[in-house]
Biopython code that builds the backbone (N, CA, C, O; Angstrom):
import numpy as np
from Bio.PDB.StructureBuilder import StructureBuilder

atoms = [
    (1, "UNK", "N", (6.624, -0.216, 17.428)),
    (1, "UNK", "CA", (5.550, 0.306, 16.595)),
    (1, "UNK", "C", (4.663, -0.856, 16.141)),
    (1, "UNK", "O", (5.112, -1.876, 15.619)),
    (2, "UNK", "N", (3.184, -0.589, 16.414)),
    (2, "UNK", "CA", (2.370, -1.692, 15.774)),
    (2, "UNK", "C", (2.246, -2.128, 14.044)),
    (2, "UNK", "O", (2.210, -1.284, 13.149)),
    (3, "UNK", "N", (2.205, -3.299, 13.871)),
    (3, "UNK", "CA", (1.876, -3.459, 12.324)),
    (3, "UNK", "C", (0.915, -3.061, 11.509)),
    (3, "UNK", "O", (0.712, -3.363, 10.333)),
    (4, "UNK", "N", (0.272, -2.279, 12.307)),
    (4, "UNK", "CA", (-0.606, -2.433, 11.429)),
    (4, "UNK", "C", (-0.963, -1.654, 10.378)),
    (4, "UNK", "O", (-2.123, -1.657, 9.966)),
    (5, "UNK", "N", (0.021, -0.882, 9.816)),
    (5, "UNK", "CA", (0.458, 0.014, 8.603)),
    (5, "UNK", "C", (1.134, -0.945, 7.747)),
    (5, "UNK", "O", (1.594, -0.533, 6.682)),
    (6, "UNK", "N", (1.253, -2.141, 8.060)),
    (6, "UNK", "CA", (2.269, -2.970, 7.538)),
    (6, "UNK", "C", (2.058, -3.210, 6.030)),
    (6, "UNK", "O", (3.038, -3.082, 5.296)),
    (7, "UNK", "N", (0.839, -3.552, 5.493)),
    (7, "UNK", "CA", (0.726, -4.069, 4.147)),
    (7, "UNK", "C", (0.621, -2.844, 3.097)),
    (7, "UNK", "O", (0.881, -2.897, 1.895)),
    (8, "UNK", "N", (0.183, -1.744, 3.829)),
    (8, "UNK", "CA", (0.444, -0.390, 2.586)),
    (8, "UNK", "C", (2.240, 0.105, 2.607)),
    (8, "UNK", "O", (2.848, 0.527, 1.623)),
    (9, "UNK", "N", (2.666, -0.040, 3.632)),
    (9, "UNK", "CA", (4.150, 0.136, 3.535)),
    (9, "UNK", "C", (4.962, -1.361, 2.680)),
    (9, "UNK", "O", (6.131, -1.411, 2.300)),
    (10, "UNK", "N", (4.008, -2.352, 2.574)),
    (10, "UNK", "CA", (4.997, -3.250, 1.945)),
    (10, "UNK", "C", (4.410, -3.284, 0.533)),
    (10, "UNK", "O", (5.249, -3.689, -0.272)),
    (11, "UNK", "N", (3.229, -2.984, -0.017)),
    (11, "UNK", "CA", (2.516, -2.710, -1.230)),
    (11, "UNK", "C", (3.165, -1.332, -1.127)),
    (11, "UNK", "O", (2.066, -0.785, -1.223)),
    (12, "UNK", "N", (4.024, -0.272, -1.011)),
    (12, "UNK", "CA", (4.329, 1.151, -1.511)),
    (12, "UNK", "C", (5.682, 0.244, -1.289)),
    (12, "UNK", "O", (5.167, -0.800, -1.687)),
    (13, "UNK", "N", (6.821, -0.087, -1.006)),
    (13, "UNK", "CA", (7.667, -0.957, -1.564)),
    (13, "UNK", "C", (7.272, -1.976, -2.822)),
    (13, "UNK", "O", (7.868, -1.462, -3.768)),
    (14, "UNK", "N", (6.857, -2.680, -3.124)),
    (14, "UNK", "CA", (7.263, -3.085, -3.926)),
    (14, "UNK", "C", (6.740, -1.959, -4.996)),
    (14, "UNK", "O", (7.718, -1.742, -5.712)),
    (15, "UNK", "N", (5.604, -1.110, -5.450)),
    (15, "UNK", "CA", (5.438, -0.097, -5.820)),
    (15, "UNK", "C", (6.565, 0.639, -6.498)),
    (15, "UNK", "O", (6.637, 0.836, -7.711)),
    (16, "UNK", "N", (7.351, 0.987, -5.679)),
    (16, "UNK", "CA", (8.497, 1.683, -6.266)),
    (16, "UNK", "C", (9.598, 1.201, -6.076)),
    (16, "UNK", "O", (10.520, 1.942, -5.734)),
    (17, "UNK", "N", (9.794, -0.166, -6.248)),
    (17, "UNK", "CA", (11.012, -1.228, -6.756)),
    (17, "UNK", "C", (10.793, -1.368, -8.088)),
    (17, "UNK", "O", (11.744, -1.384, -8.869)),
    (18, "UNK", "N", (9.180, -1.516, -8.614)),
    (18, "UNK", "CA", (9.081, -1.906, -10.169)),
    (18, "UNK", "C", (8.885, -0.511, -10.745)),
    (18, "UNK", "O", (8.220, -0.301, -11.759)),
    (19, "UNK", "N", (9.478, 0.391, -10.067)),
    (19, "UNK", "CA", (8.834, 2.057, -10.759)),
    (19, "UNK", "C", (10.149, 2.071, -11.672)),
    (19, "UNK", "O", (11.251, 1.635, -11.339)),
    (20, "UNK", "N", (9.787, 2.697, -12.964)),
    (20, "UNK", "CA", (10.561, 3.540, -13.857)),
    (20, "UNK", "C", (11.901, 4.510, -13.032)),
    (20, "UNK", "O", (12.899, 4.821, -13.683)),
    (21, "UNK", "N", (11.791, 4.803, -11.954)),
    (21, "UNK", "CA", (12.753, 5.488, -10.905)),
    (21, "UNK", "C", (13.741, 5.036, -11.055)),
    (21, "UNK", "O", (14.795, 5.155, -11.680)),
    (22, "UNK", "N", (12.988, 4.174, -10.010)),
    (22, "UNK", "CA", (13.992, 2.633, -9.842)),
    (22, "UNK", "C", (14.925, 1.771, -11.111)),
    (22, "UNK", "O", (16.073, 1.754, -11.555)),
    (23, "UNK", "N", (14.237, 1.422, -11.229)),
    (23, "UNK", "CA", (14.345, 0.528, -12.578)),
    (23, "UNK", "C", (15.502, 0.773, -13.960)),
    (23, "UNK", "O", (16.527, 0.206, -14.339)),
    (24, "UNK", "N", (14.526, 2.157, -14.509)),
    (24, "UNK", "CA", (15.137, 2.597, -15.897)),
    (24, "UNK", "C", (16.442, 3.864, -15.707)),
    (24, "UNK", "O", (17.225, 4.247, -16.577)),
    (25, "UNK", "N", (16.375, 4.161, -14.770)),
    (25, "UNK", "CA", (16.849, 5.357, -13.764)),
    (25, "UNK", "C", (18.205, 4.817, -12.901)),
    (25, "UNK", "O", (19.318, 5.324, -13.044)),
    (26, "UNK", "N", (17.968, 3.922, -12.167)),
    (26, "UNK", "CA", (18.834, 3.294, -10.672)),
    (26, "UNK", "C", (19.000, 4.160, -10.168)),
    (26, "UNK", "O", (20.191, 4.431, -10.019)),
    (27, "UNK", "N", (17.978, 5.153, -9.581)),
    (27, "UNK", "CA", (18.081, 5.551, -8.427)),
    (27, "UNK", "C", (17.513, 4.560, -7.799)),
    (27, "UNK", "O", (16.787, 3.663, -8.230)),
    (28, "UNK", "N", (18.092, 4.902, -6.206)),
    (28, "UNK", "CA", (17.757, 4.358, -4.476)),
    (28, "UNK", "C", (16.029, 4.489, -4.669)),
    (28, "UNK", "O", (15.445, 5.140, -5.535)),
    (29, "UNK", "N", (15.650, 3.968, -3.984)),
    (29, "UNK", "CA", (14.073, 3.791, -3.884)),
    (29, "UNK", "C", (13.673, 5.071, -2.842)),
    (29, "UNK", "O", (12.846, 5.948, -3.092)),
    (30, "UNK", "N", (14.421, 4.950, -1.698)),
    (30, "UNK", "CA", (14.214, 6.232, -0.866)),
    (30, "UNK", "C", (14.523, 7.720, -1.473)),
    (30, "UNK", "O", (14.016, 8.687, -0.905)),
    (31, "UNK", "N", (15.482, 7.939, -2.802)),
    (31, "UNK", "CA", (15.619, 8.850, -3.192)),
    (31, "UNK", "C", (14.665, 9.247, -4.453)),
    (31, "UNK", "O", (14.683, 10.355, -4.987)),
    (32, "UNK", "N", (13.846, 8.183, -4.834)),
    (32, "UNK", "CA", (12.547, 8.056, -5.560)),
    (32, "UNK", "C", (11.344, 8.605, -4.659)),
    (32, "UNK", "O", (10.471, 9.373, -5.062)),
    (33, "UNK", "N", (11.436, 8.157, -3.563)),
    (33, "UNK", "CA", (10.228, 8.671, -3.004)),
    (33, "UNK", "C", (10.050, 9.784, -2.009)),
    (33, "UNK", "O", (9.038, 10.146, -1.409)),
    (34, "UNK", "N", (11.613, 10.358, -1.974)),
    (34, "UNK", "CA", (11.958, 11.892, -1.425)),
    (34, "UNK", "C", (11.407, 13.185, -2.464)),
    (34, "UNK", "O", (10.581, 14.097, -2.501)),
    (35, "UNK", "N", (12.372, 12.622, -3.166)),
    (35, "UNK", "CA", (13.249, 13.750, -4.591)),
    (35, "UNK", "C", (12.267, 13.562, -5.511)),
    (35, "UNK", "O", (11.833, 14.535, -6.127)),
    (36, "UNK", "N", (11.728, 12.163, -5.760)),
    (36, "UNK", "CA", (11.494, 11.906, -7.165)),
    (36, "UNK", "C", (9.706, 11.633, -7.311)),
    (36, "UNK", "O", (9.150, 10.803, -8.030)),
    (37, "UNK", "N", (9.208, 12.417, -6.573)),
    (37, "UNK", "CA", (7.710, 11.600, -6.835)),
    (37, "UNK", "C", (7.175, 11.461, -7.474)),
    (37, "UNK", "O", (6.485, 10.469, -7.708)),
    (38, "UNK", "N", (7.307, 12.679, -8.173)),
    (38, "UNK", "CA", (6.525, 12.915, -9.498)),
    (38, "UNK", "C", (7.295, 11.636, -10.645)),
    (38, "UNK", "O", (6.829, 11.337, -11.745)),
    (39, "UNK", "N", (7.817, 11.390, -10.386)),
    (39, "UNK", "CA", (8.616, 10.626, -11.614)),
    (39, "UNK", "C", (7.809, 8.784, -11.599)),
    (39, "UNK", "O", (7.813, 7.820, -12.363)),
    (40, "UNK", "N", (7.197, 9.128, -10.220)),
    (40, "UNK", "CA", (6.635, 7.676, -9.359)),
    (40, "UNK", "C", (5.038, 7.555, -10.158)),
    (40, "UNK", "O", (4.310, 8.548, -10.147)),
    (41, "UNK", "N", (4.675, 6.531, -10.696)),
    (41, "UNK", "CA", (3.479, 5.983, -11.094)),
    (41, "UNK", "C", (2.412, 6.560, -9.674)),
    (41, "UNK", "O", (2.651, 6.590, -8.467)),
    (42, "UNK", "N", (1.059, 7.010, -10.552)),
    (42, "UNK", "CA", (-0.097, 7.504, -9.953)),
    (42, "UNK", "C", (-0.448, 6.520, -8.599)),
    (42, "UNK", "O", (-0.978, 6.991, -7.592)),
    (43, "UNK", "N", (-0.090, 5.158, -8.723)),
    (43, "UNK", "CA", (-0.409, 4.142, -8.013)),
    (43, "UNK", "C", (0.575, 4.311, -6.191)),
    (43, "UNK", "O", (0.227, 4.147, -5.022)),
    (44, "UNK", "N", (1.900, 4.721, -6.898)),
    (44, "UNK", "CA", (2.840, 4.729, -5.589)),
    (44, "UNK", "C", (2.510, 6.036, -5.198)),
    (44, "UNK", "O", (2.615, 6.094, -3.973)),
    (45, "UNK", "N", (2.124, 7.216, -5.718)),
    (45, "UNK", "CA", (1.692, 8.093, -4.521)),
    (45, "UNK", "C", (1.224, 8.317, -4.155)),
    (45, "UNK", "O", (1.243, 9.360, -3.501)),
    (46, "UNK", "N", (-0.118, 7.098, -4.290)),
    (46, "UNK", "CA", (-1.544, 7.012, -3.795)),
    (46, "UNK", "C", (-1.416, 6.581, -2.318)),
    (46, "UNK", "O", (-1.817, 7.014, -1.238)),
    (47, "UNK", "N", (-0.683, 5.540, -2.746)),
    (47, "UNK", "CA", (-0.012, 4.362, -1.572)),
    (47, "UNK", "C", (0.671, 4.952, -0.620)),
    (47, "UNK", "O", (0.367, 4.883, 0.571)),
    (48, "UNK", "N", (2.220, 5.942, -1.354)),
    (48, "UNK", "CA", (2.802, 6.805, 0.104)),
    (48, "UNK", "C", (1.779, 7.744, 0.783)),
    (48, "UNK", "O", (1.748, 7.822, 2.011)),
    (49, "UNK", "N", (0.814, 8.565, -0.119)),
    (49, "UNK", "CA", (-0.044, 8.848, 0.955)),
    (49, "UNK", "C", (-0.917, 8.570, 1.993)),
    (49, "UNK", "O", (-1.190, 9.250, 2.982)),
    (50, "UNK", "N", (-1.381, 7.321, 1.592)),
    (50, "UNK", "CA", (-1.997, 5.984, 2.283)),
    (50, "UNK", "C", (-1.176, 5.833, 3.659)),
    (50, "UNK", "O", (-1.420, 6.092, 4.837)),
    (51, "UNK", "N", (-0.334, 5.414, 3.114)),
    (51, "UNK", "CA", (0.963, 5.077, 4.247)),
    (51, "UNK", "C", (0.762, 6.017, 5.052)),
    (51, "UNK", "O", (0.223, 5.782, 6.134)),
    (52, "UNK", "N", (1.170, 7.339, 4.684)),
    (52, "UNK", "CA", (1.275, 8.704, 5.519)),
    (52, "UNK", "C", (-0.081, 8.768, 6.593)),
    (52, "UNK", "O", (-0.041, 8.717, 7.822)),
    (53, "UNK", "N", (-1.029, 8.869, 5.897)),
    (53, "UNK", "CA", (-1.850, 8.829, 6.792)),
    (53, "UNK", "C", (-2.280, 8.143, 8.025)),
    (53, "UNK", "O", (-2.562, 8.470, 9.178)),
    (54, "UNK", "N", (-2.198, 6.690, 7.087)),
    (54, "UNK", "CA", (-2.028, 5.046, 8.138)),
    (54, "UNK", "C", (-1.104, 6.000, 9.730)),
    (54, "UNK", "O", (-1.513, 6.213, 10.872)),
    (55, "UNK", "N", (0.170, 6.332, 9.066)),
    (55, "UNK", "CA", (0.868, 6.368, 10.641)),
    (55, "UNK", "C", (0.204, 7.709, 11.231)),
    (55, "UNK", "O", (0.077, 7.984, 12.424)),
    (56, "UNK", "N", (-0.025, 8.157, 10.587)),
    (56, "UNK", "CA", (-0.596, 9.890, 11.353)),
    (56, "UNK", "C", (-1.634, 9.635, 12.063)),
    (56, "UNK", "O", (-1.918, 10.229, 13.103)),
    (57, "UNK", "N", (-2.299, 8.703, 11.540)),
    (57, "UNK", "CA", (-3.529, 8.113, 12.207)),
    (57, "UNK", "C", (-3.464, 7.406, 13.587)),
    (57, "UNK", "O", (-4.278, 7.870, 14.385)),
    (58, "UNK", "N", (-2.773, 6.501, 14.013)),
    (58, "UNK", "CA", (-2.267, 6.061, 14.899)),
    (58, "UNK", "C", (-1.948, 6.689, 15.881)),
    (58, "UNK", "O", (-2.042, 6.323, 17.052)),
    (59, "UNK", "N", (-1.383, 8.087, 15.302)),
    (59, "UNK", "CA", (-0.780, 8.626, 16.776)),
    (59, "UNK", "C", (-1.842, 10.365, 17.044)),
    (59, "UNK", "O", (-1.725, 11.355, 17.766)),
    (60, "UNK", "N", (-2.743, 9.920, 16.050)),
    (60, "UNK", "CA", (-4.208, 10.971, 16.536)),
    (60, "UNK", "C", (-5.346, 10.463, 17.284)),
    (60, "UNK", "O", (-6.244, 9.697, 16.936)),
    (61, "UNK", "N", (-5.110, 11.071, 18.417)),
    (61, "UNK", "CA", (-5.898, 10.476, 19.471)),
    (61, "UNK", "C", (-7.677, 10.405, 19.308)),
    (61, "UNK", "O", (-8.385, 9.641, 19.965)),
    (62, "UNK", "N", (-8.162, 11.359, 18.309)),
    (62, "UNK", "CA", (-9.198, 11.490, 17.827)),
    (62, "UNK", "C", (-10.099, 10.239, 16.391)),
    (62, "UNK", "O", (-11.236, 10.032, 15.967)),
    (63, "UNK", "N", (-8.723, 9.742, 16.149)),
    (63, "UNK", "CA", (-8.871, 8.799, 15.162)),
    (63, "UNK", "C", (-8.903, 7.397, 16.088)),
    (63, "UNK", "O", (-9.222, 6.415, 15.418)),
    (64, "UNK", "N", (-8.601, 7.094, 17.657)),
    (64, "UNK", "CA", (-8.629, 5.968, 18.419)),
    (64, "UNK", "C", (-10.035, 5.619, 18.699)),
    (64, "UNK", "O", (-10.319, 4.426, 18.818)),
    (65, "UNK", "N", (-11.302, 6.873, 18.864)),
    (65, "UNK", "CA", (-12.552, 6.375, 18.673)),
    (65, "UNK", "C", (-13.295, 6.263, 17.935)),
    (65, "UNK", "O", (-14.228, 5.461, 17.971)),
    (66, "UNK", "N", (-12.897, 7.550, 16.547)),
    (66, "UNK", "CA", (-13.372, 6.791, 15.133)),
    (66, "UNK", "C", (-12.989, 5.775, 14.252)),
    (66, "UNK", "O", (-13.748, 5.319, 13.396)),
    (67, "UNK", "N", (-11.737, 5.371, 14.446)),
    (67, "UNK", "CA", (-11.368, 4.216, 13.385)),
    (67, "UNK", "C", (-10.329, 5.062, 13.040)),
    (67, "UNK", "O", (-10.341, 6.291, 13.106)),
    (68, "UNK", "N", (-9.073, 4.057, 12.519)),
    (68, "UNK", "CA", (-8.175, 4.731, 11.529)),
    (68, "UNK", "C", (-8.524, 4.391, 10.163)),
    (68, "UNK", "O", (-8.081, 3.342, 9.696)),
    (69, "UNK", "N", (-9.343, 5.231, 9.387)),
    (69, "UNK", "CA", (-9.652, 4.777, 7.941)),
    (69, "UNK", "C", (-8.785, 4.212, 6.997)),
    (69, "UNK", "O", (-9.058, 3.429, 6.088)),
    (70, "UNK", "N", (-7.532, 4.778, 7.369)),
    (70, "UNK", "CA", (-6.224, 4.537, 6.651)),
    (70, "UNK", "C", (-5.776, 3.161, 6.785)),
    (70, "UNK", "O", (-5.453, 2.414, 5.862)),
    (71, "UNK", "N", (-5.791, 2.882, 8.123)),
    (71, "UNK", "CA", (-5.574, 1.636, 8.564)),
    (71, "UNK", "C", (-6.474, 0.295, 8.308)),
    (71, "UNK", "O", (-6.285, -0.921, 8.278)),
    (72, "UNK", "N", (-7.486, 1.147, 8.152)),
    (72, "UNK", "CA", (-8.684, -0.136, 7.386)),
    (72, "UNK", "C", (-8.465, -0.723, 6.221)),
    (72, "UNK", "O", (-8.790, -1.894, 6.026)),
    (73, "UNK", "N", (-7.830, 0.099, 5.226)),
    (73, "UNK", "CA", (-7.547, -0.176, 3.950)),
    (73, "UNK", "C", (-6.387, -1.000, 3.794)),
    (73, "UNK", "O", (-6.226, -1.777, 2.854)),
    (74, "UNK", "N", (-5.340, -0.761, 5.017)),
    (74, "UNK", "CA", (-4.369, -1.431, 4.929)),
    (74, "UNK", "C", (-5.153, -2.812, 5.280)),
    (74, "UNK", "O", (-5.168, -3.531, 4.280)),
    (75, "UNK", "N", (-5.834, -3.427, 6.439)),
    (75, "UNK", "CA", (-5.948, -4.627, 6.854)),
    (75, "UNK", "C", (-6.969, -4.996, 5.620)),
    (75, "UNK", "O", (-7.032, -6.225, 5.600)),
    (76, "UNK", "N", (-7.849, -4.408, 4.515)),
    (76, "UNK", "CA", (-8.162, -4.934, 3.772)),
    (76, "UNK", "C", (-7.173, -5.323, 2.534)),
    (76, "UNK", "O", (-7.493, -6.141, 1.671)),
    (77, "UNK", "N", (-6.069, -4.708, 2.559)),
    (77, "UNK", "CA", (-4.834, -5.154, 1.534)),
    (77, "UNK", "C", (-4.359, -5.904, 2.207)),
    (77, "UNK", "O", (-3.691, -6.532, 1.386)),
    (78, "UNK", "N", (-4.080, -6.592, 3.632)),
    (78, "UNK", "CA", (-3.582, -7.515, 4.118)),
    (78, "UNK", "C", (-4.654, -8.947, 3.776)),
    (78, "UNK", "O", (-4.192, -10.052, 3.492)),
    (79, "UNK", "N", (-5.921, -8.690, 3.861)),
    (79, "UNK", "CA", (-6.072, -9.635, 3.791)),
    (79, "UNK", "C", (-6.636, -9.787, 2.459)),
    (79, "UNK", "O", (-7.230, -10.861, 2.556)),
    (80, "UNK", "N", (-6.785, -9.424, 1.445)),
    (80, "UNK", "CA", (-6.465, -9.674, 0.036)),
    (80, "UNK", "C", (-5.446, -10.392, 0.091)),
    (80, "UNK", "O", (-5.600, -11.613, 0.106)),
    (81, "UNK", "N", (-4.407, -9.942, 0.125)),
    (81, "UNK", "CA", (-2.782, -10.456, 0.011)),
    (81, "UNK", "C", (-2.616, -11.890, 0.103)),
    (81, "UNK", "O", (-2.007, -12.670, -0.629)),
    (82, "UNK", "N", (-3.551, -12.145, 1.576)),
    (82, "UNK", "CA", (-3.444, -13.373, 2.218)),
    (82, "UNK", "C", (-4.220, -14.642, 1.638)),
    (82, "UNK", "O", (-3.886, -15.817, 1.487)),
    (83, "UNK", "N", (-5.479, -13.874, 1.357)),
    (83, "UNK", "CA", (-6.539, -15.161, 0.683)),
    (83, "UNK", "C", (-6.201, -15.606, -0.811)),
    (83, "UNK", "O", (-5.835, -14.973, -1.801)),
    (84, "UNK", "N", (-6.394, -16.562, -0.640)),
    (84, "UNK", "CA", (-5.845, -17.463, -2.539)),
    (84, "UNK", "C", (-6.975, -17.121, -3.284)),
    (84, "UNK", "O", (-7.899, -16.864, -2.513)),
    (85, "UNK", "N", (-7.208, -17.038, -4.137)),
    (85, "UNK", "CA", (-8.305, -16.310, -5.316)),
    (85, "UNK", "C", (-8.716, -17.290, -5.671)),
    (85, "UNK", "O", (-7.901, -18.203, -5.537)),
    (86, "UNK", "N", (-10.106, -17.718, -6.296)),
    (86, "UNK", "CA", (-10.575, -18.852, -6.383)),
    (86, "UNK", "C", (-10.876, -18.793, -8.057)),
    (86, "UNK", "O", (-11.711, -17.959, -8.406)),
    (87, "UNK", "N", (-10.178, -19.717, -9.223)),
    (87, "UNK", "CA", (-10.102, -19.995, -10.424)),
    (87, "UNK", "C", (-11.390, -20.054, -11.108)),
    (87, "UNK", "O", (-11.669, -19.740, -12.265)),
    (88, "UNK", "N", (-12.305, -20.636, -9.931)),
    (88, "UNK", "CA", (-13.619, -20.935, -10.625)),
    (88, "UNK", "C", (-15.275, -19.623, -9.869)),
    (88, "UNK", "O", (-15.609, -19.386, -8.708)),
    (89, "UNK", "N", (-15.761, -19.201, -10.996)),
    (89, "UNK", "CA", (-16.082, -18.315, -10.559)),
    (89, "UNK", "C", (-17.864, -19.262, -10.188)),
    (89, "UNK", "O", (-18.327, -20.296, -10.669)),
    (90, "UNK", "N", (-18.442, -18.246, -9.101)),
    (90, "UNK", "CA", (-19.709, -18.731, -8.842)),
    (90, "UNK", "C", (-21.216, -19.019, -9.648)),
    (90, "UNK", "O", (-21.919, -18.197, -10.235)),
    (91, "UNK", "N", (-21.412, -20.322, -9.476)),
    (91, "UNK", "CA", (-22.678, -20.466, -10.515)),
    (91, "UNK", "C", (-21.996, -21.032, -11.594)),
    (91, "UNK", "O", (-22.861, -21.420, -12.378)),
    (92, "UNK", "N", (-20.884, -21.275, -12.032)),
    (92, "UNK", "CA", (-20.342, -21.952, -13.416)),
    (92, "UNK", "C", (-20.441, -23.179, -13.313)),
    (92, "UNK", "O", (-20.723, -23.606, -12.194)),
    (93, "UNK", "N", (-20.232, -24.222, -14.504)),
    (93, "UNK", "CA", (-19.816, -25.563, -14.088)),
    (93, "UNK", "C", (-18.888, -25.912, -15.213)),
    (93, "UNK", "O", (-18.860, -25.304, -16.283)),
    (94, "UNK", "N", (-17.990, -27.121, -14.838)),
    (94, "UNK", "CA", (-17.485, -27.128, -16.492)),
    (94, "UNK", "C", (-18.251, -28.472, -17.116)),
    (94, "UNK", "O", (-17.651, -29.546, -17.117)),
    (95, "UNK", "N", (-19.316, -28.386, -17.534)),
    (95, "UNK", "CA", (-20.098, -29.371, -17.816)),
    (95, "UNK", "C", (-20.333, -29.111, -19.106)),
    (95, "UNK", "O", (-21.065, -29.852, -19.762)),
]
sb = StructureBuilder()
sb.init_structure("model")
sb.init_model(0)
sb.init_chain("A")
sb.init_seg("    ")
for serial, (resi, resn, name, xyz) in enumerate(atoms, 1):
    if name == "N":
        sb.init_residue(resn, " ", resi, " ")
    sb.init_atom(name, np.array(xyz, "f"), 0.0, 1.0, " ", f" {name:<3s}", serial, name[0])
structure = sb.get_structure()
């Protein structure tokens, strides 16, 4: 399977490692995001749906000449992820 669902499936992990589910609860993370969604922050079931789509997308042959939209978002969370954020913002000086 290609990666390239990779960074919304690893942003919807850690998602619901720091969830109240998880956490305050100890349930399994997979039984958080079966059983328990509703119990999951607005953020992680934004993301599993993200995810969901990401792979549905991939294997819709109609989405190979428009783009996988889903998948766009992921390679823009990949490369967020990747670039270092810059401390100093543009046009400032410390003068």
């Amino acid at each position: 399977m290609s990666n390239y669902c990779e960074p919304l499936l690893a942003a919807l992990k850690d998602c619901v490692l720091h969830s109240d589910c998880v956490i305050k609860k100890g349930k399994l993370p997979s039984e958080c995001i079966k059983h328990h969604i509703d119990e999951l922050p607005e953020d992680c079931r934004s993301l599993r749906l993200a995810a969901f789509e990401c792979k549905r997308g991939m294997l819709d042959m109609r989405k190979r000449f428009r783009g996988n939209s889903a998948g766009a978002t992921a390679a823009r969370i990949k490369r967020e992820s990747t670039s270092t954020p810059s401390t100093e913002l543009p046009g400032t000086t410390d003068s």
